[in-house]
C-alpha positions as CSV (number, residue, x, y, z in Angstrom):
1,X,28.8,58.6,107.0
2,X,29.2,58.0,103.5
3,X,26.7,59.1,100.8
4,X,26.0,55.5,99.3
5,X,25.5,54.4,103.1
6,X,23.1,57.4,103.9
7,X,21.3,56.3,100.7
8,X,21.2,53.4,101.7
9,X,19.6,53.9,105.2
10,X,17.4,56.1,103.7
11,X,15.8,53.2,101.5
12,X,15.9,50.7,103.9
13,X,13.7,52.9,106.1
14,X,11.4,53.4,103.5
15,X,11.2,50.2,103.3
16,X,10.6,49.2,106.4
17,X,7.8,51.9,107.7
18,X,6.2,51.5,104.1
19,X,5.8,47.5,105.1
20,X,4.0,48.2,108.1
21,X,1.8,50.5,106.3
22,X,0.7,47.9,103.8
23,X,-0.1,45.8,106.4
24,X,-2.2,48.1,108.5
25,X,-3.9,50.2,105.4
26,X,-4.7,46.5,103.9
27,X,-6.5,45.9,107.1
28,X,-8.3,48.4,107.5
29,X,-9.8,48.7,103.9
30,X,-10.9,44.6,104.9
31,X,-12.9,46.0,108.6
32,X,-13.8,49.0,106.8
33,X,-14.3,48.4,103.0
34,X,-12.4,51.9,102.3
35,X,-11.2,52.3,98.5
36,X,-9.2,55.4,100.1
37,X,-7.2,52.9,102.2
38,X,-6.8,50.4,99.2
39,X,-5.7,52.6,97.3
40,X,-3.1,53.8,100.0
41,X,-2.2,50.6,100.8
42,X,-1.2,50.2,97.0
43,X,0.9,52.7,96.9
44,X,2.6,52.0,100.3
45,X,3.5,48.4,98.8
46,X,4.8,49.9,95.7
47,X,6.5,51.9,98.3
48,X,7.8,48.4,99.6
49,X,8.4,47.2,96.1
50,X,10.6,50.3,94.9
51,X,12.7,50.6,98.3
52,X,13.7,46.9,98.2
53,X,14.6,47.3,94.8
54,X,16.0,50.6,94.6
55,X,18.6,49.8,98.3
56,X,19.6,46.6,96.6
57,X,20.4,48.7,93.4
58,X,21.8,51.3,95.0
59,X,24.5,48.7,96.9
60,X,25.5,46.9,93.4
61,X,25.8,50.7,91.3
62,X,28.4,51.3,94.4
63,X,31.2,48.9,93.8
64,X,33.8,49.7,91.6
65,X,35.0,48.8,88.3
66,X,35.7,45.4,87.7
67,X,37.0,43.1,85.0
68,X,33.5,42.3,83.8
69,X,32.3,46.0,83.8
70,X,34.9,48.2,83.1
71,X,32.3,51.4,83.3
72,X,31.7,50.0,86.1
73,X,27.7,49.8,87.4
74,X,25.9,52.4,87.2
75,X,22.9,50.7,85.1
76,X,21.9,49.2,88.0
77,X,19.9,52.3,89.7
78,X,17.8,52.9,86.3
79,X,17.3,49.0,85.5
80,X,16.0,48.7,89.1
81,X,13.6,52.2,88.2
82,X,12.3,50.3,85.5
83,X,11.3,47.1,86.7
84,X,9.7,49.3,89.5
85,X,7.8,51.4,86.8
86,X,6.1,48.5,85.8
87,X,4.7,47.1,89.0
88,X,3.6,50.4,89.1
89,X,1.2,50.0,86.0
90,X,0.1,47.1,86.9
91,X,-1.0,48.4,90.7
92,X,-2.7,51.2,89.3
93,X,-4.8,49.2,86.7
94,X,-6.2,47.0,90.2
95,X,-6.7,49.9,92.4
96,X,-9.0,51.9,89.2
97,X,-11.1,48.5,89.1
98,X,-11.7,48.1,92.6
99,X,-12.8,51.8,92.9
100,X,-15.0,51.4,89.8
101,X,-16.7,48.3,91.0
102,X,-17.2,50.1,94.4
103,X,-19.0,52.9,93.0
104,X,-20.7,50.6,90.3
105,X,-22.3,48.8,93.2
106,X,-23.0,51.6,95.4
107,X,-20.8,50.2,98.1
108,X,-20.0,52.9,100.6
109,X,-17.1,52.8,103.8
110,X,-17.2,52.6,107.3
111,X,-15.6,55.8,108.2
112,X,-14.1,55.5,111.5
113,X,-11.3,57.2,113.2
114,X,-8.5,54.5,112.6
115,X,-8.2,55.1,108.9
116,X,-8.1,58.9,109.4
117,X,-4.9,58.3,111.7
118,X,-3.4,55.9,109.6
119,X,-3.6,58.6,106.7
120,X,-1.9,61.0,109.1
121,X,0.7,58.8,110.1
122,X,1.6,58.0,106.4
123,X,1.4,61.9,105.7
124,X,3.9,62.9,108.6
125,X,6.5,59.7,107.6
126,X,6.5,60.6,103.5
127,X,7.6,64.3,104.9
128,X,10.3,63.3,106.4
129,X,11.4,60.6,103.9
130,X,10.7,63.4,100.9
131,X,12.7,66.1,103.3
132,X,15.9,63.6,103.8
133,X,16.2,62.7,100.0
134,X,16.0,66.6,98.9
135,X,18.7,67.2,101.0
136,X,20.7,64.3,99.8
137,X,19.9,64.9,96.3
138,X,21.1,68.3,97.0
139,X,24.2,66.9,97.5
140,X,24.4,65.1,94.3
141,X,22.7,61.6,95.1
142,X,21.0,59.5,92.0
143,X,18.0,58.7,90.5
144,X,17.3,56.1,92.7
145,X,16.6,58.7,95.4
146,X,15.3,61.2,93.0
147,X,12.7,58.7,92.4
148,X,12.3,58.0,96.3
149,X,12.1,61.8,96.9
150,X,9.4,62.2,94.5
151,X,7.4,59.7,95.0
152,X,7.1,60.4,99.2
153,X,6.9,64.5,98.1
154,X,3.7,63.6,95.5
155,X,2.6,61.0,98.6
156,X,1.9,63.9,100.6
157,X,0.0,65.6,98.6
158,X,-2.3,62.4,98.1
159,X,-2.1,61.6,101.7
160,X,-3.4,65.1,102.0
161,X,-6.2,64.6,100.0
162,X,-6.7,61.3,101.7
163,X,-7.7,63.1,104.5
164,X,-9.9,65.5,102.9
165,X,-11.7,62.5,101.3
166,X,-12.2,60.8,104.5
167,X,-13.7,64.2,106.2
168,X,-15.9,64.8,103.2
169,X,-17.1,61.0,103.2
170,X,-17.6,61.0,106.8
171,X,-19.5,63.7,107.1
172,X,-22.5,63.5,104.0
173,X,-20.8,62.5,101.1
174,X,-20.1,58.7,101.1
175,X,-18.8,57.6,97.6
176,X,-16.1,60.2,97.7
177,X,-14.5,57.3,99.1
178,X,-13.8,55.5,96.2
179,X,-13.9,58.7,94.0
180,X,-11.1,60.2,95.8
181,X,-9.3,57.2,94.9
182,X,-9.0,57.6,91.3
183,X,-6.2,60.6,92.2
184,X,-3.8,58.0,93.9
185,X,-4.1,55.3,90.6
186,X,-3.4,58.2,88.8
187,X,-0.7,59.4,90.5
188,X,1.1,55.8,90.9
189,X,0.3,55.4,87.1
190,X,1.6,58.6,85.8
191,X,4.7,58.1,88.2
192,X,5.7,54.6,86.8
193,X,5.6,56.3,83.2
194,X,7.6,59.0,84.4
195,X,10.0,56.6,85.8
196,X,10.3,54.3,83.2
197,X,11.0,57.1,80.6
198,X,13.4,59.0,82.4
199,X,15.7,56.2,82.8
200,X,15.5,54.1,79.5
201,X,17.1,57.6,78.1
202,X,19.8,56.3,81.1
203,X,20.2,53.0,79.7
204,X,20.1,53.8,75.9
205,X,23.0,56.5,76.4
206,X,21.5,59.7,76.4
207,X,23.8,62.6,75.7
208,X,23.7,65.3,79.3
209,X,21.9,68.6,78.6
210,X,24.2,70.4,76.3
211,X,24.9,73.0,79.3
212,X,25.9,70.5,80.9
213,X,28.4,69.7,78.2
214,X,29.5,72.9,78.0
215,X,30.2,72.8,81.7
216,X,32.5,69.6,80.8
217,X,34.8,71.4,78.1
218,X,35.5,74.2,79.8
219,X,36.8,72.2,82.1
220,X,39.0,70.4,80.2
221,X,40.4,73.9,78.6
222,X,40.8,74.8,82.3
223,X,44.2,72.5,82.4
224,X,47.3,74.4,82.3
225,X,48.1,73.6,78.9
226,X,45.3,73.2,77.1
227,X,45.3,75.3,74.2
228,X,41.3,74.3,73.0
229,X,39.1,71.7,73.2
230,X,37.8,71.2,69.8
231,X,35.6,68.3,70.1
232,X,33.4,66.6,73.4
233,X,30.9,63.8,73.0
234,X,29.7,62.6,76.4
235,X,26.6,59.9,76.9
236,X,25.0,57.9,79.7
237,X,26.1,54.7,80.7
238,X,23.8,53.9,83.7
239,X,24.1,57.1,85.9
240,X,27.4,58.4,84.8
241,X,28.8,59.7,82.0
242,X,31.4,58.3,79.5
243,X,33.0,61.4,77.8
244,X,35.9,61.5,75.4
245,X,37.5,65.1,74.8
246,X,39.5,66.2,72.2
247,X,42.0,68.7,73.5
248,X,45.0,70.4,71.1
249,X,48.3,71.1,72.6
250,X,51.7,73.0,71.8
251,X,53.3,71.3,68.9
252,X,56.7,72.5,70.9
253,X,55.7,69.8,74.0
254,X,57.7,66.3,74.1
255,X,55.3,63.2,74.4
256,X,56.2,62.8,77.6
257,X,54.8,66.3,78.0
258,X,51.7,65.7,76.2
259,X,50.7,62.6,77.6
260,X,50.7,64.1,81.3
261,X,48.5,66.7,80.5
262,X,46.1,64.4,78.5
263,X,46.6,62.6,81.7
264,X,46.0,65.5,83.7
265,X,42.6,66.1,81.8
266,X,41.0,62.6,81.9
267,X,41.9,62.9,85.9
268,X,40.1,66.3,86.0
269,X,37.0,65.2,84.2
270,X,36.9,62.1,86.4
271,X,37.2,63.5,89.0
272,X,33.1,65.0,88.4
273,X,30.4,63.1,90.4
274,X,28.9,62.5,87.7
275,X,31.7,61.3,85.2
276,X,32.6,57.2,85.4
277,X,34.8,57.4,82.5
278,X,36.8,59.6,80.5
279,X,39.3,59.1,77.1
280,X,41.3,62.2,75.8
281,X,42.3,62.6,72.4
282,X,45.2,64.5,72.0
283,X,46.1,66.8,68.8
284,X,49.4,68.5,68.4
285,X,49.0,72.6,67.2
C-alpha cells in the first residue's frame, strides 16, 4: 500500500469514528447536562472537521506537477492546517462559555455509567489512531498526519483526565464537571495556535533547520565530480523544499560533461522525500 493511500485511510477513519463520537458525546451531554462530554464532543467534531479537511488535503498535495503548479502541491496539507486551526479557536471560545455558565449557575451533571464508557471508548480509539500516525510519520509522512498524531496522542491524555473527572464528580465533587472542562478548551485552543503557526512558516517559505541544510550540501558534494558546493539556499513551498545549489566543477570538463553532473546533482537532491524541486548552478574551477 502506498504511503499517500495509508494516509489517507488513516484520515478517513478518523473521520469516520470521530463522527460517531460527536454524535453520541452530544447526546449524552443533552440526557445528562455534562460539560465533560461537551467539551469531548467539541473536540471529537473538530476531530471531524480536521480529518475531512486534512484526507481531502492530503489527496490534492499527492498529484504531481502540473502546468498550473510547476512545484507542484504541496501547500495544500498546511492551507488545510490552517483553516482547521481556526475552527479550532472558535470551538474552544464556546466550550469555555458553556463551562463558565455551568458553574456560574451552579448547574451540576447526571453522572451515569454511559458517559464514563463513552470516555473509555474515545481513550482506547485516539491510541490507536495516535499509534498508526507515529509509525507513519516515522516513515516520513507530513504535517497533515503530524497534526493527526498529535492531536489523538494529547486526546488521550484528556480523555484520561476525562475519566478522572467523571470518578471525582461522581463520587462527592459535582462541579469538577465543568471545571475539568477548561483542560480540553485549552488544549483545543493551544493546539489550533500551534497549528496555525507551524505551517504559515510552511506557506511563507521558511528556510529547513540549518542541519538540515547541511545534510543537503553534503549531498550534493557527494556526486562524483563535485569539487565543492559553495553556496545552498533551500525554502518551503508547501511541504517540500525548493533548493538551488551552487556546485564548482573541473575547468578541464566539456559542457557536455558538466551538464550531466549538474544533472546528476539536481536528480540526487530530488530524489529526498522531502525535496519537490531543485536548480543547480554550475561554476567552472
Amino acid at each position: 500500500m502506498s504511503t499517500s493511500r495509508a494516509q489517507g485511510i488513516l484520515s478517513l477513519s478518523s473521520l469516520f469514528f470521530s463522527a460517531l463520537l460527536v454524535f453520541a458525546l452530544f447526546t449524552v451531554y443533552l440526557r445528562f447536562d455534562s460539560q465533560l462530554a461537551l467539551a469531548q464532543a467539541a473536540d471529537s467534531l473538530m476531530d471531524v472537521f480536521t480529518a475531512t479537511v486534512l484526507a481531502f488535503a492530503i489527496r490534492v498535495a499527492s498529484q504531481p506537477k502540473d502546468e498550473n503548479h510547476p512545484f507542484g502541491h504541496s501547500r495544500a496539507e498546511p492551507v488545510a492546517a490552517l483553516i482547521t486551526s481556526v475552527i479550532a479557536g472558535v470551538l474552544a471560545i464556546e466550550v469555555g462559555r458553556s463551562a463558565i455558565v455551568a458553574l456560574a449557575q451552579g448547574r451540576g451533571p447526571m453522572l451515569e455509567w454511559p458517559l464514563a464508557a463513552l470516555f473509555a471508548g474515545k481513550l482506547a480509539f485516539k491510541s490507536v489512531i495516535g499509534l498508526l500516525g507515529w509509525r507513519m510519520l516515522r516513515k516520513g509522512a507530513g504535517p497533515g498526519i503530524a497534526a493527526l498524531t498529535i492531536d489523538a496522542r494529547n486526546d488521550v491524555l484528556i480523555n484520561s483526565l476525562a475519566l478522572i473527572g467523571f470518578f471525582a464528580a461522581r463520587y462527592g465533587y459535582p462541579q469538577l464537571d465543568a471545571w475539568l472542562a477548561f483542560p480540553t478548551v485549552l488544549w483545543i485552543g493551544w493546539s489550533g495556535w500551534r497549528l496555525a503557526a507551524d505551517n504559515i512558516r510552511l506557506l511563507m517559505g521558511e528556510a529547513p533547520p540549518h542541519e538540515r541544510q547541511k545534510e543537503l550540501v553534503a549531498l550534493a558534494r557527494s556526486c562524483p565530480g563535485v569539487r565543492d558546493v559553495p553556496s545552498l539556499r533551500a525554502q518551503h513551498i508547501g511541504t517540500r523544499l525548493h533548493v538551488h545549489v551552487e556546485i564548482a566543477l573541473d575547468e578541464n570538463l566539456t559542457v557536455r560533461q558538466a551538464h550531466d553532473l549538474g544533472e546528476a546533482v539536481r536528480e540526487r537532491l530530488e530524489s529526498e522525500p522531502d525535496v519537490g524541486h531543485a536548480t543547480v548552478h554550475i561554476d567552472i574551477a
